[in-house]
C-alpha positions in Angstrom: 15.0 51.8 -15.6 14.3 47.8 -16.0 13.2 47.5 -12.4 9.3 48.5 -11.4 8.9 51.0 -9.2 6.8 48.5 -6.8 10.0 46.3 -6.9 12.3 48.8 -5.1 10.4 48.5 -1.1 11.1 44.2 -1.8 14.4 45.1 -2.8 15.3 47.1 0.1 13.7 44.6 2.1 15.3 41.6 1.1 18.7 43.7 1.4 18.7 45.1 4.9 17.7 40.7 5.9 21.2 40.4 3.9 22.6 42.7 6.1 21.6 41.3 9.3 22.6 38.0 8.2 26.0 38.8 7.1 26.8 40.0 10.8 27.4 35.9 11.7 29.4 35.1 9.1 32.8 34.5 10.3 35.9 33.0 8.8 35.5 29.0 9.3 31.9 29.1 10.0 28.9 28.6 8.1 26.5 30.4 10.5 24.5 32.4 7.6 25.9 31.0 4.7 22.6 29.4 3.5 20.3 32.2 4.6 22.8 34.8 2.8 23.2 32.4 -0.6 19.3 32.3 -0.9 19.0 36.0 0.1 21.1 37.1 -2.8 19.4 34.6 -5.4 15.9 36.9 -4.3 17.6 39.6 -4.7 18.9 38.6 -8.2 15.8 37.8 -9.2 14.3 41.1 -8.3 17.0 43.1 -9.8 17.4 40.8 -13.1 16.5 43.4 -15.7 19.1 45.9 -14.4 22.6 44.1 -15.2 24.9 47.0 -13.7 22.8 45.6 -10.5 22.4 42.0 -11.3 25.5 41.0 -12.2 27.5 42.2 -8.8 25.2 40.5 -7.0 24.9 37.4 -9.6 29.0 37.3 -9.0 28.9 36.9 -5.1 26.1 34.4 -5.4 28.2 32.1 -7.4 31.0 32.6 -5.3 28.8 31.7 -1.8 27.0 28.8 -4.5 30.9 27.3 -4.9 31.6 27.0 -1.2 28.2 25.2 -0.9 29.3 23.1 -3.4 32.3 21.8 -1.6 30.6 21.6 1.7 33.3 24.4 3.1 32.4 27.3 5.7 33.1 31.0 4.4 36.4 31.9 4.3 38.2 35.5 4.3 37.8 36.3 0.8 34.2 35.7 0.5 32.7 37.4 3.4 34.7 40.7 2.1 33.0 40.0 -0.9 29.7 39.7 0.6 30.1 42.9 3.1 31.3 45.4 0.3 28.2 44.7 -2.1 26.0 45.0 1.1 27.4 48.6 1.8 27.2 49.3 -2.2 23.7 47.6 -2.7 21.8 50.4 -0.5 23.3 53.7 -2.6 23.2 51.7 -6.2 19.8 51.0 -5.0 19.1 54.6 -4.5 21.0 56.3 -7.4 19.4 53.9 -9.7 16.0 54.7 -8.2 16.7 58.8 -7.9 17.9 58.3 -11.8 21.6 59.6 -10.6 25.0 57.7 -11.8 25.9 54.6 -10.1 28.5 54.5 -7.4 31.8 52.8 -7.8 31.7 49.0 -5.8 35.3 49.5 -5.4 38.5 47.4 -6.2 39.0 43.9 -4.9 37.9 40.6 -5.3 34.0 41.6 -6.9 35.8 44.7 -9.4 35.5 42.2 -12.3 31.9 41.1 -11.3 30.5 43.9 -13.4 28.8 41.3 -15.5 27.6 37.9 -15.4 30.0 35.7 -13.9 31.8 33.6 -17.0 30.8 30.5 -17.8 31.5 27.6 -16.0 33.6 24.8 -18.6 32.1 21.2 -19.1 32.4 19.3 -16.1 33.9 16.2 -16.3 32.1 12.9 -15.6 31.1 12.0 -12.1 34.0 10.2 -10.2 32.5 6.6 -8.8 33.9 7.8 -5.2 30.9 10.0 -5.1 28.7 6.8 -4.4 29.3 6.4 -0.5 27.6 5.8 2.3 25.5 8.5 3.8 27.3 10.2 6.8 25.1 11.9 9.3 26.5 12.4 12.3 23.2 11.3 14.0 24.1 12.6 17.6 25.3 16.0 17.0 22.5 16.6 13.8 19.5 14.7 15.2 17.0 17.9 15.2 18.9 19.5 12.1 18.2 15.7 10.1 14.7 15.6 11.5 13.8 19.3 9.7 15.8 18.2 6.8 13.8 15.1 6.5 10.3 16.8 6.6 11.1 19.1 4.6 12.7 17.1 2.4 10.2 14.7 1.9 7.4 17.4 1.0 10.3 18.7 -1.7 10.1 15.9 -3.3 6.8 14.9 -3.6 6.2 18.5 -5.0 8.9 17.9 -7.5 7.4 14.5 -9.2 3.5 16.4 -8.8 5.3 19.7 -10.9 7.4 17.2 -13.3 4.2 15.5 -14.3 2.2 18.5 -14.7 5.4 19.7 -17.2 5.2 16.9 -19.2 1.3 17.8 -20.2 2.0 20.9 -20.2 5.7 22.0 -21.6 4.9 25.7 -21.1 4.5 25.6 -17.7 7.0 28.4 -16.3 5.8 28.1 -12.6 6.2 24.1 -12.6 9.7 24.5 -13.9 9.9 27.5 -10.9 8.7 25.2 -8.6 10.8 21.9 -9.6 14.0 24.3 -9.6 13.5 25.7 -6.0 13.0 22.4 -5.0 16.1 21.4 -5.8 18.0 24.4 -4.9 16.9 23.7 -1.2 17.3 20.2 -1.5 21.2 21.2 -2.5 21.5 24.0 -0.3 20.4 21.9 2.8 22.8 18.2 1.8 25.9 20.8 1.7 24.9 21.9 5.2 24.6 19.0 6.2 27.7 17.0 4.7 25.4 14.6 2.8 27.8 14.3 -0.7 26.2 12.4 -2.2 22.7 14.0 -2.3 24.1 17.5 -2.4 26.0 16.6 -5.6 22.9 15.1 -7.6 20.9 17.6 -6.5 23.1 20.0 -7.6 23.7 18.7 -11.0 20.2 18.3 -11.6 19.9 21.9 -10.6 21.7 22.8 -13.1 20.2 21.3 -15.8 17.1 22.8 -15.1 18.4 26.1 -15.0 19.2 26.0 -18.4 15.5 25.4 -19.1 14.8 28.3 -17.1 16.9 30.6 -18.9 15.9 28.9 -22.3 18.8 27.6 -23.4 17.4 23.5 -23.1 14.3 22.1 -23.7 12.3 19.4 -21.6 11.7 16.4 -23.6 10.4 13.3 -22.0 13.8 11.6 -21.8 14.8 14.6 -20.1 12.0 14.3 -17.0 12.4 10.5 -17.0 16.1 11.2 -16.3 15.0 13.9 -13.7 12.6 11.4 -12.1 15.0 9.5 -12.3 17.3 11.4 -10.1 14.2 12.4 -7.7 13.9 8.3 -7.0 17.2 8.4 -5.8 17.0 11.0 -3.5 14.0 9.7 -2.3 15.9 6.3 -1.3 18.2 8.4 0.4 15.8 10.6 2.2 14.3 7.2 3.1 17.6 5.8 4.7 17.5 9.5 7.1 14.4 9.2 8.1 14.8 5.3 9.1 18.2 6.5 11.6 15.9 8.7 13.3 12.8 6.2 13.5 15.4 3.5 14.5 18.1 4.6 15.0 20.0 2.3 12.4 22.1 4.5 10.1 22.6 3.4 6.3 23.7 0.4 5.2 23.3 0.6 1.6 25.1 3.0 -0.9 22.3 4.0 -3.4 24.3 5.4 -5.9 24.1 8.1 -7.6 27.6 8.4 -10.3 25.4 7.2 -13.1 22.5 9.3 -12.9 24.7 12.3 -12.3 26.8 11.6 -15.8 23.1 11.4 -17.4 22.4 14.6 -16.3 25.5 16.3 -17.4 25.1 14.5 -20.9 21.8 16.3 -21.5 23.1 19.3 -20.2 25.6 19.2 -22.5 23.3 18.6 -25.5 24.3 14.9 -26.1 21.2 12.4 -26.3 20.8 10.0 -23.3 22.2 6.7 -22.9 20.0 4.1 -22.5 18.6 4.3 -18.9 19.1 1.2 -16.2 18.8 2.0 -12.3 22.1 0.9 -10.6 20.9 -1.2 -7.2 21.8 -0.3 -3.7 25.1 -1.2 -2.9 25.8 -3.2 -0.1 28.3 -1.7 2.4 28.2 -4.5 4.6 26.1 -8.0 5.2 22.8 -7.3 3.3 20.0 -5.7 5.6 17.2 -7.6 6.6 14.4 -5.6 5.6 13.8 -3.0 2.4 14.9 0.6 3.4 10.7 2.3 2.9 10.1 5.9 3.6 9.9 6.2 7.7 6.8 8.2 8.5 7.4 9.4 11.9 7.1 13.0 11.3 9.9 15.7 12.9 9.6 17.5 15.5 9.0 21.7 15.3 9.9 23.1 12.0 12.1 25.6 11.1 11.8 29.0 11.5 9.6 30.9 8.4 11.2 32.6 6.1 12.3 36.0 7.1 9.7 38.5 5.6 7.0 35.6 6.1 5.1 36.1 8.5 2.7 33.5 9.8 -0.6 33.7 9.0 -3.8 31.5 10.1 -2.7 28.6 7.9 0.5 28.0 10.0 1.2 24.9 10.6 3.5 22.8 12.7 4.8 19.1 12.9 4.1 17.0 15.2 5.5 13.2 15.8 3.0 11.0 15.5 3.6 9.1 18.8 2.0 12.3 20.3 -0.8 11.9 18.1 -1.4 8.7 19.0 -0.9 9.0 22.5 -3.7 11.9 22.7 -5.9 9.1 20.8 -5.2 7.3 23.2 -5.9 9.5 26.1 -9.2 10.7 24.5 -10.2 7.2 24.0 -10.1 6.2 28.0 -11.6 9.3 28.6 -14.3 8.1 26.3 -14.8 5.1 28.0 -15.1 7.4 31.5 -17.5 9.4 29.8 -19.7 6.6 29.0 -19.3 4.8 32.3 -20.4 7.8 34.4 -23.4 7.7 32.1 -24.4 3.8 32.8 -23.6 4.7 36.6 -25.7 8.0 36.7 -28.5 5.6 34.5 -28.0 2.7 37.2 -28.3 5.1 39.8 -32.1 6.3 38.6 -30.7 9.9 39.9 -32.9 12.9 39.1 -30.2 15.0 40.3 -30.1 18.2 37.4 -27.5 19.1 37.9 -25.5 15.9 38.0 -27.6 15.0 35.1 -26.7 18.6 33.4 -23.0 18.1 34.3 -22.9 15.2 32.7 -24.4 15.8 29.2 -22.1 19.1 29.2 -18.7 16.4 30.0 -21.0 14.0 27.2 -20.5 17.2 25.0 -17.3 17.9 25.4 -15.9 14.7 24.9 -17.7 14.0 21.5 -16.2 17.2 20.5 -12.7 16.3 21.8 -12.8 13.2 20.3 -13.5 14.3 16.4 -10.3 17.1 17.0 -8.1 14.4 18.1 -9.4 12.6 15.1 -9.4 15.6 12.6 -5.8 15.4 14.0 -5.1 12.1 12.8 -6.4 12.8 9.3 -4.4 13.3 6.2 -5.3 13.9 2.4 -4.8 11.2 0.1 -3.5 13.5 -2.3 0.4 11.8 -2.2 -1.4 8.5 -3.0 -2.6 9.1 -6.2 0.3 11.5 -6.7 2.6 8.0 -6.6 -0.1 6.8 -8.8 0.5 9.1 -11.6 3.8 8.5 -11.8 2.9 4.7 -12.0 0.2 5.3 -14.5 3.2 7.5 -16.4 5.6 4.6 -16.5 3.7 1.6 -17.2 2.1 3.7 -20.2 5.6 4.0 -21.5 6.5 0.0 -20.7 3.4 -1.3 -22.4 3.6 1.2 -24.8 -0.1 2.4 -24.4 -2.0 6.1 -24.7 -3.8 6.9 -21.1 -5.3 10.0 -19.9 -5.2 9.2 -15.7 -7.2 12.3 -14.0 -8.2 12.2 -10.3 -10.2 14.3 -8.1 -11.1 14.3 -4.6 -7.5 14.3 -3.6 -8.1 16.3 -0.7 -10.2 13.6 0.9 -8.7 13.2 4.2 -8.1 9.9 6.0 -6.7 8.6 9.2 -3.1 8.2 8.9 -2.8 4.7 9.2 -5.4 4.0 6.5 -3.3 6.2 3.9 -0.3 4.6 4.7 -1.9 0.9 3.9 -3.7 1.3 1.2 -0.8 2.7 -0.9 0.3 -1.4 -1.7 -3.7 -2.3 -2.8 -4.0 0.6 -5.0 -0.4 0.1 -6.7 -1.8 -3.8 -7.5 -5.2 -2.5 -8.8 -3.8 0.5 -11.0 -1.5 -2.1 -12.3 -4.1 -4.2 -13.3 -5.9 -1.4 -14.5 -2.8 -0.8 -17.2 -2.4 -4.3 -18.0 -5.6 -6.2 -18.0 -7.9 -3.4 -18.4 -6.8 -0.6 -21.3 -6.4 -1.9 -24.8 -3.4 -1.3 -27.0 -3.9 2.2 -29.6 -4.3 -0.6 -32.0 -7.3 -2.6 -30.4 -8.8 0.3 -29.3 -9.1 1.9 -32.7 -10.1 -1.5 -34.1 -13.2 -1.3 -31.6 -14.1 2.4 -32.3 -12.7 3.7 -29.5 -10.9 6.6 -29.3 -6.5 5.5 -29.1 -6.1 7.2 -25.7 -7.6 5.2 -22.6 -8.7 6.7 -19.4 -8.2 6.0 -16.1 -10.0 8.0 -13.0 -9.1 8.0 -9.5 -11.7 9.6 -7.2 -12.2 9.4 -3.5 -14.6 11.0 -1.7 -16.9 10.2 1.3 -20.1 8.4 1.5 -22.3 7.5 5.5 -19.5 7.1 7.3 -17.0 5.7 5.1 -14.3 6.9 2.6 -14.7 5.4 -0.8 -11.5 5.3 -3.4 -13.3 4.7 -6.7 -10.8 3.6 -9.7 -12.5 4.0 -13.3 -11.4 2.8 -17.0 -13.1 2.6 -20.0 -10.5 -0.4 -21.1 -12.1 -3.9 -22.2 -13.9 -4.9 -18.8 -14.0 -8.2 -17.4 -16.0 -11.2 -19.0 -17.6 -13.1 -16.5 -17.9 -16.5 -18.6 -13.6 -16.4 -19.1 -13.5 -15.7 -15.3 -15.7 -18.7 -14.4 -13.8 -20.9 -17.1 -10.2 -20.2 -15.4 -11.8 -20.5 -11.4 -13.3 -24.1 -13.0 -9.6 -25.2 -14.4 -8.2 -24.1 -11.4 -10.7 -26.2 -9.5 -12.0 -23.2 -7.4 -15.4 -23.5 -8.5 -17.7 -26.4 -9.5 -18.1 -26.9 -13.2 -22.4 -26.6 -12.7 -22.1 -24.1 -10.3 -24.4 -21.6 -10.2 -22.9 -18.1 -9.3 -24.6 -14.2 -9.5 -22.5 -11.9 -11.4 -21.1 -10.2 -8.0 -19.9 -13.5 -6.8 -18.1 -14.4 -10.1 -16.5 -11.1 -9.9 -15.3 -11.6 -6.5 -13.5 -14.7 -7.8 -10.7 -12.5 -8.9 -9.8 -11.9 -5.3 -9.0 -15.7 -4.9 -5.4 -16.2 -4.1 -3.6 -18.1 -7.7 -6.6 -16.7 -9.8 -5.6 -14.8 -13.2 -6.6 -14.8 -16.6 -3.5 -13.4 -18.1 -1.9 -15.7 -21.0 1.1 -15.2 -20.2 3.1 -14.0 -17.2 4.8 -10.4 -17.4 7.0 -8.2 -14.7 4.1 -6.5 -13.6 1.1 -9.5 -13.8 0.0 -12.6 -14.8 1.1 -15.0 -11.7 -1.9 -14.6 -9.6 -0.5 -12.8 -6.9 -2.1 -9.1 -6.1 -5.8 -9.0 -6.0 -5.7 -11.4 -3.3 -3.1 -9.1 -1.2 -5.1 -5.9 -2.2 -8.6 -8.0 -0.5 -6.4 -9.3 2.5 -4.8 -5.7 3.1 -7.9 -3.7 2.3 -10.1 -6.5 4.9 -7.1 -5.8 7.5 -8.3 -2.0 7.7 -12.2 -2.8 8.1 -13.0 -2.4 4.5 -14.2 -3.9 1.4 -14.2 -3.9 -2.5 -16.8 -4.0 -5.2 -16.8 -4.6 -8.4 -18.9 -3.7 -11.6 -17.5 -4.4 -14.8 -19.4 -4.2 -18.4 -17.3 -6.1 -21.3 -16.2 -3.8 -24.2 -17.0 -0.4 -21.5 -14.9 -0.4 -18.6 -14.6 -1.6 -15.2 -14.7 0.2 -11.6 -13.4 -0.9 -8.6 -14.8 0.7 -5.3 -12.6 0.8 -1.7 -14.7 1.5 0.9 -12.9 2.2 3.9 -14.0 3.5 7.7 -13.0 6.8 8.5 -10.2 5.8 11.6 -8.9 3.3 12.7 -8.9 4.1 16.3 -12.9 4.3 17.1 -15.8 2.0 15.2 -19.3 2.8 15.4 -20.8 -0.6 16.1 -24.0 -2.4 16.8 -24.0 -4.2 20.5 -25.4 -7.3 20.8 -25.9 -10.4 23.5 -25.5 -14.0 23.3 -26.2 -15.2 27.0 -24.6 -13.3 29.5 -21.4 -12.4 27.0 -22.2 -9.5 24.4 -20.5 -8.7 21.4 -19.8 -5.8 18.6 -20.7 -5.4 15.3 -19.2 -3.5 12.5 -22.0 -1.2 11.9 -20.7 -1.2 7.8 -21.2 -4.6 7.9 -24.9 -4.7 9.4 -27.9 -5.0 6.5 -30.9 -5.4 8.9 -32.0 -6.9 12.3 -35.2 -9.1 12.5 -37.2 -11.7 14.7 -37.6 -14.4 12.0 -41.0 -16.2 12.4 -41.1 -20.1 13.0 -41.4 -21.3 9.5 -38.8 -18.9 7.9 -36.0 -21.7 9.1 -35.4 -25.0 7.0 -32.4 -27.7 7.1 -30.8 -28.2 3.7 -27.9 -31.3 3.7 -24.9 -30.4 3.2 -25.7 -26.5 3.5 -26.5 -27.0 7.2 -29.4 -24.2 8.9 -30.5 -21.2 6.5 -32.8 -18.3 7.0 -35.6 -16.4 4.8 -34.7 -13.2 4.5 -36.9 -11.0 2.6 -37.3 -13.9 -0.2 -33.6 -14.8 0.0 -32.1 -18.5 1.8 -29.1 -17.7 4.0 -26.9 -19.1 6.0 -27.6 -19.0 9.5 -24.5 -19.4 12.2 -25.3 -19.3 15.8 -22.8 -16.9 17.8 -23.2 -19.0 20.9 -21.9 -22.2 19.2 -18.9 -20.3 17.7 -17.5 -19.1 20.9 -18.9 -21.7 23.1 -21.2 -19.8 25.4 -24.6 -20.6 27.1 -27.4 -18.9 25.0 -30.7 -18.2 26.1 -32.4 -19.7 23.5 -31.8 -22.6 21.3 -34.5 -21.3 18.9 -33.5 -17.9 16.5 -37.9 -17.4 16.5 -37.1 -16.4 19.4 -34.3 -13.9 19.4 -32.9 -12.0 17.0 -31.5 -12.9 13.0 -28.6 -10.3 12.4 -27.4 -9.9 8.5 -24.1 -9.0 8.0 -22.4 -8.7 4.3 -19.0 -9.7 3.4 -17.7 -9.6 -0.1 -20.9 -9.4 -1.4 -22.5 -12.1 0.1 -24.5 -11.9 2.9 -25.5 -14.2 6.3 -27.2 -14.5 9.6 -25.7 -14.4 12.8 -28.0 -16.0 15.5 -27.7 -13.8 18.7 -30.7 -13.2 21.7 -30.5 -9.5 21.9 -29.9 -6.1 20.2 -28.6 -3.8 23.0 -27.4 -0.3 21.8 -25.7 1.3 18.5 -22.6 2.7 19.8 -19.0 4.3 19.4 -16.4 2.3 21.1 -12.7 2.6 21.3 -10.5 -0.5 19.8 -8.5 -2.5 22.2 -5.8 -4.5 21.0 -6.1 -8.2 22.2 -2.3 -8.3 22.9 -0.1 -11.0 21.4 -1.6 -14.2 23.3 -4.8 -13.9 21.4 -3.8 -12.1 18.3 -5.2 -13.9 15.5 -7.8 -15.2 16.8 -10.3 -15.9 14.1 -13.5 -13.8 13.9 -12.4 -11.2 16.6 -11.0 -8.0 15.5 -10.6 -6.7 18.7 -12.1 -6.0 21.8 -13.8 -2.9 23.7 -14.5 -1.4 27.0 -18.3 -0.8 27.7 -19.8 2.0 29.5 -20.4 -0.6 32.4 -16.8 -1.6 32.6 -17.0 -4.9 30.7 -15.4 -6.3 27.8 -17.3 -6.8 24.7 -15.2 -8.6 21.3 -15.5 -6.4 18.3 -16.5 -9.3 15.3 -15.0 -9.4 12.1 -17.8 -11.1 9.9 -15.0 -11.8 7.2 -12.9 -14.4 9.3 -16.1 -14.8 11.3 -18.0 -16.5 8.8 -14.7 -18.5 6.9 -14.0 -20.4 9.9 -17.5 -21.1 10.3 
């Protein structure tokens, strides 16, 4: 007997679930067909070393697997097909178990499903009407998209994580498991759902891989390129369902998918592949106005578990991520409550105990409130670098260089708005990284290094930020070329005098590069100053350190949310202001002779044996101070981009967590304010960004 002993309780298991799906199916209907095709591929599976058992059931499955194919319901034929094996699986089951001779299955269609069913002939190539337009039916399917979608979108990143992993390591039976099932559900779910086109790639690339599973194919490199291929393309169309149910605006664009799909069956087939080029979108009308991206509204409730899977303590479900940001919302007026009832109770000089008891338990409870909604908010960066990997993967190929990219820390978890930004600056460093920064095997080996360059990704937290470090040991970046291109470009004086940090900083300058010549992927000047811009929109900064010959390493620091800054209060007159407490050095009271008037610098600052620049708050935003004289009040110093100043304000109240108010359209922009927040007193203090700050100044 092939099957284990512990196999047989599975077995039954798996069959009696048959059983009870098999009671929906009706003629016309596909109420069961999915759950009953994946049933009976477990159940193959399970019984795959006993072919008088195996192939019965193999037979059926192909039958239910060609109906799914063509997107049609179960007719007649095949639920008779289906109900005689499930009243002959339970004794064959037993006999086989008991050691006694097999029943009969009887006559009818499954008599000649003894063995494996025949093999299928060649397929012919794919027929161009395959590329069409999605159709999805958005009113009738809305939940059944929105499941699909999730779903969907996890499948696939899965698939280019496990395609990856193959490629180092061809051996790897589960990643090939894993990459398969993905598929298969991707398939099974497009039939369901009448999405051709998707259900037909999918299929075709589930195919292929089943012939590495069973063997008979290996997995070269051109083969996963093809597959990643075909992943990128159900992506774009995973991308076009989730924007109809963020918007509401159904596809516009044919990706197709005829060309990959004759790829696929040429390597199936045995035949080399043609040289690769990505067919565009095809219009189907006037050309949309924006580029179909990946929507990130998530779906509502998943689907049921599996039967047989139960859930355990790591359940999770969905949730749409207006709820989550309407609980942030909630938590953060109830926040500001919180923190008013304080200032009233402080105000009040009451030494009632247990109003004061009361309202360090509500003090209490809303800190601890306030980090679950945030925990709530927070998602690994993990599909980041994934995406990362696979850029690392093909630029090695384009530029025709030997990297070893590793990462750790990818279960660092951010707020969900940060992950989704910094996904553009990290694509523009990486590149960088692969262009700029690793040698050819050549140069390398002419330097004594070894052919294969690494690059590290690593994120992981430090105070109360997130850092994402990037690492290679490529040839680093010479300050004295740097400072030769910013002078050509007129950027920098020719006898200027600049510290290391600042002349590495001039690579964020918008025009600035020190490629020779311009390729597709850099050279034109355009990037570093998007990844400072994008990475300074979310409250963060980079920094550089570079040795030439070594290596270079950029570090992203980032705060931890968006929705809540820890930040240092301060007053200028009657009007009080917020501080990023990342960007805060020190506060002092500078003494009298500290302060000196240089022309054409305007006011600086001793600061511990450094001249700053000193900038009075109450001249920026044209309010009455109480002093004209900073002896007098207090010298703030705030860093930006490695360089740091002195804001001029008269008092330090309070180091505080506020929530961020939006300043609404009429004063969006306005430079130096970030935003604004409500105190615990009720009044409005503007959150400062020392970056715009201190450039208009």
């Amino acid at each position: 007997m092939s099957i284990s002993p512990e196999s047989f309780p599975a077995l039954s298991d798996a069959v009696n679930r048959l059983a009870a799906e098999s009671i929906l199916a009706q003629a016309g209907r596909d109420d069961g067909l999915i759950p009953a095709y994946s049933l009976l591929g477990q159940i193959g599976e399970l019984c795959a070393g006993e072919p008088v058992l195996s192939g019965p059931v193999k037979a059926v499955h192909t039958a239910l697997d060609q109906l799914l194919d063509l997107a049609q319901p179960f007719d007649d034929a095949a639920i008779t097909r289906l109900r005689r094996l499930i009243d002959w699986l339970p004794a064959a089951c037993g006999a086989l178990q008991a050691g006694r001779a097999m029943p009969e299955l009887g006559a009818g269609p499954t008599a000649q499903a003894a063995g494996a069913a025949p093999a299928a002939a060649p397929a012919p190539a794919a027929p161009p009407s395959i590329d069409a337009l999605l159709t999805l039916n958005l009113a009738e399917n809305r939940e059944l998209l929105a499941e699909f979608h999730a779903e969907a979108v996890e499948h696939l990143q899965q698939i280019e994580a496990a395609l990856l992993a193959l490629e180092q390591h061809p051996a790897d039976d589960e990643a090939l498991n894993s990459i398969f099932r993905s598929f298969h559900t991707i398939k099974g779910n497009a039939g369901f759902l009448q999405l051709m086109p998707m259900h037909k790639l999918a299929h075709e690339v589930e195919s292929l891989l089943d012939l590495a599973r069973s063997k008979k194919l290996v997995l070269n490199p051109a083969i996963i390129t093809e597959i990643l291929r075909s992943r990128d393309a159900l992506q774009a169309q995973v991308a076009q369902v989730g924007l109809a149910l963020e918007q509401g605006r159904l596809p516009d664009q044919i990706i197709p998918v005829s060309h990959l799909i004759s790829a696929v069956r040429r390597l199936a087939s045995g035949a080399p592949a043609a040289t690769a080029c990505v067919a565009p979108p095809v219009p189907a009308a006037a050309p949309a106005d924006e580029p179909i991206t990946p929507a990130n509204a998530a779906a509502p409730a998943p689907a049921a578990p599996a039967p047989g899977k139960a859930a355990g303590p790591g359940a999770t479900v969905r949730v749409s991520t207006e709820k989550l940001d309407s609980l942030m919302d909630v938590v953060g007026e109830l926040v500001i409550v919180q923190s008013q009832l304080i200032e009233t109770a402080r105000q009040s000089g009451s030494q009632d105990s247990a109003l004061l008891r009361n309202v360090g338990q509500l003090t209490r409870i809303t800190k601890e409130l306030q980090h679950t909604a945030m925990a709530l908010r927070m998602i690994p960066i993990k599909p980041t670098f994934q995406k990362m990997e696979r850029l690392v993967r093909d630029l090695a190929r384009d530029f025709g260089k030997k990297v070893n990219f590793t990462t750790s820390g990818e279960d660092t978890e951010l707020d969900r708005t940060v992950v989704e930004e910094i996904g553009d600056p990290l694509v523009h460093m990486v590149r960088n990284s692969m262009d700029h920064g690793l040698e050819l095997p050549a140069d390398r080996r002419a330097r004594g290094k070894a052919e294969t360059g690494a690059v590290h990704l690593h994120a992981y937290h430090e105070g109360g930020c997130i850092v994402i470090e990037l690492r290679d040991d490529g040839r680093g970046i010479d300050p004295d070329r740097i400072c030769k291109k910013a002078v050509e470009k007129g950027l920098i004086a020719p006898d200027a005098t600049l510290s290391r940090d600042e002349i590495l900083a001039l690579i964020f300058a918008p025009g600035f590069s020190t490629a020779e010549k311009v390729t597709a992927v850099s050279g034109r000047g355009v990037g570093m100053d998007v990844v400072k811009r994008n990475i300074q929109k979310l409250r963060g900064k980079v920094e550089i350190s570079s040795e030439v010959g070594r290596g270079s390493i950029f570090k992203i620091k980032l705060p931890l949310t968006m929705a809540i800054i820890d930040g240092l209060v301060v007053r200028v007159g009657a009007d009080r202001f917020i501080l990023p407490s990342t960007s805060v050095q020190v506060a002092l009271r500078p003494a009298r002779d500290s302060l000196t008037t240089v022309q054409g610098r305007g006011e600086l600052v001793e600061v511990r044996g450094r001249l700053l620049p000193l900038h009075r708050l109450h001249r920026r935003f044209g309010v009455p101070a109480d002093s004209e004289n900073p002896w007098e009040g207090i010298i703030v110093v705030v860093e930006n981009n490695g360089r740091q100043s002195a804001l001029f304000v008269d008092e330090m109240i309070s180091k505080q967590e506020v929530v961020i108010k939006s300043l609404g359209a009429f004063m969006q922009g306005l430079p130096g304010v970030s935003g604004a927040a409500i105190l615990g007193d009720g009044n409005i203090a503007l959150i400062l960004d020392p970056n715009s700050l201190l450039h208009a100044a």
